[in-house]
C-alpha positions, 0 to 999 in steps of 0.5 A: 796582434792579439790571437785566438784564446790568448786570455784562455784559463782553461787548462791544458789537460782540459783542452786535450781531454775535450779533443779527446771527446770530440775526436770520439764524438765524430767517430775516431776509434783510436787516440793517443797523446804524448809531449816533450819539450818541444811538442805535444802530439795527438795521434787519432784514427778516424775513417780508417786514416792514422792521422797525427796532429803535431803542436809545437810547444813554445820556448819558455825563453821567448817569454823571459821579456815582455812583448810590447817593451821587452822588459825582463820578467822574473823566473815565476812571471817567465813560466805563468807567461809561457804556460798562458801560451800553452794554454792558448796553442791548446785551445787554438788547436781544439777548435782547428780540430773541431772546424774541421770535423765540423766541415765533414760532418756537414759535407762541406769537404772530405775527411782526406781534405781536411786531414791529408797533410796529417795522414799517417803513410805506411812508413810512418811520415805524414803525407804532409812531410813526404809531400813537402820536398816534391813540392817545393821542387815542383814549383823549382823546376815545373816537373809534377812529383812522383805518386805515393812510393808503392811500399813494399812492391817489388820491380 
């Protein structure tokens, strides 16, 4: 199945860099970005929200064979293929960000809406991870999850 961008030459840093400028252009105040092996991260704060944006980088060992006849690529056609799907998550996440920023401009949704799952909570995780678990045992057992842990509150 062929995927958004996938032919993309536009390089990596010039896809962060255009995030960058878009997440200003919409009113962020704030942005960061960093990468291991296995992530690149874009951290912004817009409308008062810390937001974090986490994109997995691929396994370069997914690309040592081919996708259609599982033929074995050289170590050079190994990275050129694994940079290419780099290359591609990139661009698919610029224009994730960008739709979404889009839909708030034009009052389609909220800045929380489009965001909530990557909002930053006081204690560092996002509302999408702390979220997930109460979730997930509400659809097991139908009982509704507990409100935002009051940080910091005493009994």
């Amino acid at each position: 199945m062929k995927r958004y961008a996938d032919d993309t030459n536009v390089p990596v840093e010039k896809s962060r860099a255009e995030i960058e400028a878009l997440l200003s252009r919409y009113g962020a105040d704030q942005f960061a970005s960093g990468w291991t092996e296995t992530q690149a991260v874009i951290m912004f704060r817009c409308k008062g929200r810390h937001v974090r944006l986490v994109l997995p980088v691929p396994d370069k060992e997914d690309f040592r064979r081919t996708p259609v006849r599982a033929v074995w690529r050289s170590d050079d056609e190994m990275r050129k293929a694994w940079e290419q799907g780099c290359r591609q998550r990139w661009r698919a996440l610029a224009l994730c960000i960008k739709a979404k920023l889009e839909a708030v401009e034009c009052e389609i949704t909220t800045f929380e809406q489009e965001f909530l799952a990557h909002i930053v909570l006081p204690s560092g995780e996002s509302v999408g991870a702390w979220l997930a678990p109460q979730l997930d045992a509400a659809y097991t057992n139908g009982a509704m999850p507990l409100g935002l842990p009051l940080l910091g509150a005493r009994s």
